[in-house]
N, C-alpha and C positions, 0 to 999 in steps of 0.2 A: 553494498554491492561490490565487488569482484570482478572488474574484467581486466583490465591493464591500466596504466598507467595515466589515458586520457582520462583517465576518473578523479583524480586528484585537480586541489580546486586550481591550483596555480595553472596545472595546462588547460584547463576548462576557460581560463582568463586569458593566454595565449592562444586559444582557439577563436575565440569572440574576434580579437582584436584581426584575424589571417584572413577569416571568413568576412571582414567588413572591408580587408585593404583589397582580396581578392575579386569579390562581388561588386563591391563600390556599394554595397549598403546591405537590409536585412534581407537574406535567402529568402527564397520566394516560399509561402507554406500553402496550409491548404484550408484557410482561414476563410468563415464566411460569416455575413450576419446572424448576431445572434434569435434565439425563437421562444416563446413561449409553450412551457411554464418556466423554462431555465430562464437564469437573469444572468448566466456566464457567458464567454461567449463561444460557441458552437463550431467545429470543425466536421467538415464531411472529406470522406478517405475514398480516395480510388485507385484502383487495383486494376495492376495490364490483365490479358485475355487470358494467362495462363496461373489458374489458380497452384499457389507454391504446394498445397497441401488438399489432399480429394475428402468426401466427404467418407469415403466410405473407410480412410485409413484406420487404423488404431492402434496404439500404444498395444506395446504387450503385453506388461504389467496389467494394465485396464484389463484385459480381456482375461483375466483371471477371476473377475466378480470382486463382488464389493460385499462390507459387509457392515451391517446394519446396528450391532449390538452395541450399548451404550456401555463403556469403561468402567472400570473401578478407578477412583477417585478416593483425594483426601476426605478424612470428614469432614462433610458438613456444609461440603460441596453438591450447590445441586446442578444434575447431568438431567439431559434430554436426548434423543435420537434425532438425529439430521431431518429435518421437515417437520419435527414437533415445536418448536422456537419459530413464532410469529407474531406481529403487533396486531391489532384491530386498527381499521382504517376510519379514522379521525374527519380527516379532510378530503373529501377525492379530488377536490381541486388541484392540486398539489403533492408534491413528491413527500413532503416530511412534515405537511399539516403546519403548526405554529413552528415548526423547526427548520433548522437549516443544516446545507454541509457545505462550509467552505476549505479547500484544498489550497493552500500556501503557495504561492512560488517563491521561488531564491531569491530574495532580495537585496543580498550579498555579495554572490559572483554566479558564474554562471555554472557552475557545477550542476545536477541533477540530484535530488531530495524527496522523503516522502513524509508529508506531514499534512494532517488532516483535523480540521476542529469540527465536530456536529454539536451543534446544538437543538435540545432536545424539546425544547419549548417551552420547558418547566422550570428555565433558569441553571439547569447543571450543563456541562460539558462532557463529551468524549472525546479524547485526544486518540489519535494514532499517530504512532511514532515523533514526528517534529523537525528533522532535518539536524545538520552542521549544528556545529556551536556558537557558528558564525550570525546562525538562524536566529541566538537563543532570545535577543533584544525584540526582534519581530515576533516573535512567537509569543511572550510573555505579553506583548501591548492587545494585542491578538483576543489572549484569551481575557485582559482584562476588561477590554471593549465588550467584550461577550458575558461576561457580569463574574467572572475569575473564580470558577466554583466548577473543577475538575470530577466531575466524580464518577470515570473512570481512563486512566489512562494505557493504554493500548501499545503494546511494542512487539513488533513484528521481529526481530533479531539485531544485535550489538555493530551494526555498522555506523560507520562516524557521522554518514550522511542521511541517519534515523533515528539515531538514540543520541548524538550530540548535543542538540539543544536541551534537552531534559536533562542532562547532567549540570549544563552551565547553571540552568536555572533554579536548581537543590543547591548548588554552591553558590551562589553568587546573589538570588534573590528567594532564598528561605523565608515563606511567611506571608509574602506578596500575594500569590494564589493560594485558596485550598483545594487538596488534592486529598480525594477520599479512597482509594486504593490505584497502582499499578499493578499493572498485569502481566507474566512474560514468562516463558523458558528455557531455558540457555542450555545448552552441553558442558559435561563440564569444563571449569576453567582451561586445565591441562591439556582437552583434544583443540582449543583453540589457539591455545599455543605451537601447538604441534601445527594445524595446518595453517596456521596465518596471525602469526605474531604480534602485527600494528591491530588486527582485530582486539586481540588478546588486551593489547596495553586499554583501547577501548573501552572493551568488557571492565576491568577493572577501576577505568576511572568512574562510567557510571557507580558499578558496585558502592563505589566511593559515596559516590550521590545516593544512592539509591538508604545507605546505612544514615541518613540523617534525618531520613524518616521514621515515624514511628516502627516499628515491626509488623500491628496489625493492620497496616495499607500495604503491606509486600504480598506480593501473591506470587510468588515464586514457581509452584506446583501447579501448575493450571495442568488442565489435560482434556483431552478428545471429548467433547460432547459438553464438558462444562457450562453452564448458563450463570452470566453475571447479568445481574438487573442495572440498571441507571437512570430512574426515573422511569418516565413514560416508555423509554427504549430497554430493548432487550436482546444483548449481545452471546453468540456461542462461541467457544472456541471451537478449530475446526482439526486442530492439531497438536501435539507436541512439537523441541525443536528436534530433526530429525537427522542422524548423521552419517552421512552418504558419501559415499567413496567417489564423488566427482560435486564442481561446482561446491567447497564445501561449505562454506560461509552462507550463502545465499539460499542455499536448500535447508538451514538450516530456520528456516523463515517459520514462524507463527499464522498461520492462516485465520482470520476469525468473519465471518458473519455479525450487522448490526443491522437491527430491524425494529424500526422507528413510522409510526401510521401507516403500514401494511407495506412498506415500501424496505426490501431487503438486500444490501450490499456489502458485497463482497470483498474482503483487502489479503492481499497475497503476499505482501511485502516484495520480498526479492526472490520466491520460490522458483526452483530454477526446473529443466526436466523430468532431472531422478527424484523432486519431491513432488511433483505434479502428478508422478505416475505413481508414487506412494501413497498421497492421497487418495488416489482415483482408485485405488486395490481394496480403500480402508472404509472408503464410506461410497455412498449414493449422490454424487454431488447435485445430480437434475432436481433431488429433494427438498433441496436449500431455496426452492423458486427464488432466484438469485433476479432483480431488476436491475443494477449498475454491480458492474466491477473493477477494481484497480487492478491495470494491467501491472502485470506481473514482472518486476525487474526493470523497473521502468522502462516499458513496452517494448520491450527486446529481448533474447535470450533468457526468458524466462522460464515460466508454463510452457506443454506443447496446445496444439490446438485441439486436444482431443477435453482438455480440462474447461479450455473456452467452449466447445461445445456442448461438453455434458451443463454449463454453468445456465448458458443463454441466458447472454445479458440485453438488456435494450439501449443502457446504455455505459461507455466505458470513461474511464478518469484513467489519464494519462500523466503521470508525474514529467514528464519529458520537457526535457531541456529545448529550445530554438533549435541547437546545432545537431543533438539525438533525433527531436522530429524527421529533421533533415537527414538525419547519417552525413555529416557534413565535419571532413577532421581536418579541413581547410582547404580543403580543393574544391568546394562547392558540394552542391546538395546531390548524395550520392555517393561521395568519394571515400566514405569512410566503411570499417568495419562491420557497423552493427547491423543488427537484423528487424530495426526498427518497418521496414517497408512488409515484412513477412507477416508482421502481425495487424497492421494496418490490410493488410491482403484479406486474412483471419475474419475482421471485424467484417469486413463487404461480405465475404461469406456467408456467416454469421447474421447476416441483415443489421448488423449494429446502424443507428440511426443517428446517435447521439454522444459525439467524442466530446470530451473538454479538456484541454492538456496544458498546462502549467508556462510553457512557452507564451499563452497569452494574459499572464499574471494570474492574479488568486482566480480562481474558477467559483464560483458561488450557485450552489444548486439549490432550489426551494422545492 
């Protein structure tokens, strides 16, 4: 992610320490006891009287139609159309049957990160993305507790604080986990140079990592509609990476669907506007019967609300930081920037019932 400079970990560590001398301890959030069937713990959002965004708005883009057709693909790749990718339902007790999804917090600093481990019930994993480099110690313990048997890993786009961890852990602990393919699409190298250089250096140190794997676990190619199996769960892509004359890093985001005992969720990585309303142009998103999604950009300046509309989730995963929850850039909750409270507005709307956000450590969904 892309916004300014409050995103880098050292002032995200300078933030912490402004926001604790200012307040005299942790910002007030909007944290309440946890419920069942979740075993994380549970936030409920309220929104003043005046909704930021009406129901009857729409994107432009959007109102152009969607369209339905499944891609051409590499060989050998199998494709399905948006709402033909779905699990049978195992357990109805529960969100993921014998599986789980747990969501990472920072354990490192207080930066904002997007990394997500499912486990599938069958003994494999699916990773999304993984945070910082900083990440990469907690993340590797992570998946070993989880019985260290990857098989498939997920990357939403080459920013430090998503694709970091997984680099450190191809260089530094090859052999440790096995990993049975990653997944991902990148622009090429050159236009990431062009618009965001520290990306660039990035991109390349994965690449790095990425060449000390075999060849046939690279899936380079993926594209619209693709279907990768992973045991019991059944994963779509939802997009190529896209490259967009605004927001450019962020829009350049992997969108994918994972649908695990009937229960189907959404990850948008860092998709910002111009790729929300590109998606919304290219497919049928209401198709995806979407049950949880990760808000997008961590849950600010993302998606518009037309993408969270057509998705209707029941419930959202928040990668969000204490201080982003807040919008809080040390003058208390509120004082900052970001348009975290817009989308929190969004979710009320929306009837979202069931937030979980990273501000109150790993979030663990059953």
């Amino acid at each position: 992610m892309r916004i300014d400079r409050y995103w880098k970990q050292t002032a995200a560590g300078l933030l912490t320490a402004m926001i604790l001398m200012l307040t005299g301890g942790v910002p007030e959030s909007f944290a309440m006891p946890r419920s069942q069937p979740f075993t994380a713990q549970e936030n409920t959002l309220f929104s003043p009287d005046k909704i930021i965004i009406s129901e009857e708005q729409k994107s432009s883009q959007a109102a152009e139609g969607t369209t339905a057709d499944v891609p051409a693909a590499q060989s050998g790749a199998e494709l399905a159309a948006f709402g033909a990718v779905s699990t049978p339902v195992i357990d109805s007790s529960s969100m993921f049957g014998s599986g789980r999804l747990t969501m990472l917090a920072n354990h490192a600093t207080e930066a904002q990160q997007l990394s997500v481990i499912i486990e599938t019930g069958e003994g494999g994993l699916i990773v999304v993305d993984g945070g910082w480099t900083t990440s990469a110690d907690y993340l590797l313990d992570q998946i070993k507790q989880k019985g260290g048997h990857v098989q498939a890993w997920l990357l939403t786009h080459p920013d430090s604080d998503h694709v970091g961890a997984l680099a450190d852990i191809l260089y530094k602990h090859s052999g440790e986990i096995t990993i049975d393919g990653v997944y991902y699409s990148f622009a090429p190298d050159s236009w990431y140079e062009e618009k965001d250089p520290e990306v660039a250096k990035m991109l390349a140190y994965l690449k790095g990592a990425l060449g000390l794997l075999p060849p046939e676990k690279l899936h380079g190619d993926i594209v619209s509609g693709q279907v990768i199996n992973a045991g019991p769960a059944r994963i779509q892509v939802l997009n190529q990476a896209y490259q967009c004359s605004s927001d450019f890093v962020n829009n350049s985001s992997v969108a994918y669907m994972v649908s695990l005992n009937g229960t189907n969720t959404v990850f948008l990585g860092d998709l910002a506007r111009a790729g929300g309303e590109k998606l919304m142009t290219e497919h049928d998103l209401s198709a995806l019967k979407c049950d949880i999604v990760q808000l997008a950009h961590h849950g600010q300046n993302g998606v518009d609300y037309e993408v969270y509309k057509a998705l209707r989730p029941r419930v959202a995963l928040w990668p969000t930081p204490q201080w982003l929850w807040d919008n809080n850039n040390g003058g208390g909750a509120g004082s900052g920037p970001w348009l975290t409270q817009q989308t929190k507005n969004w979710m009320v709307r929306l009837g979202v019932k069931s937030n979980f956000c990273i501000k109150d450590g790993d979030q663990v969904i059953e």
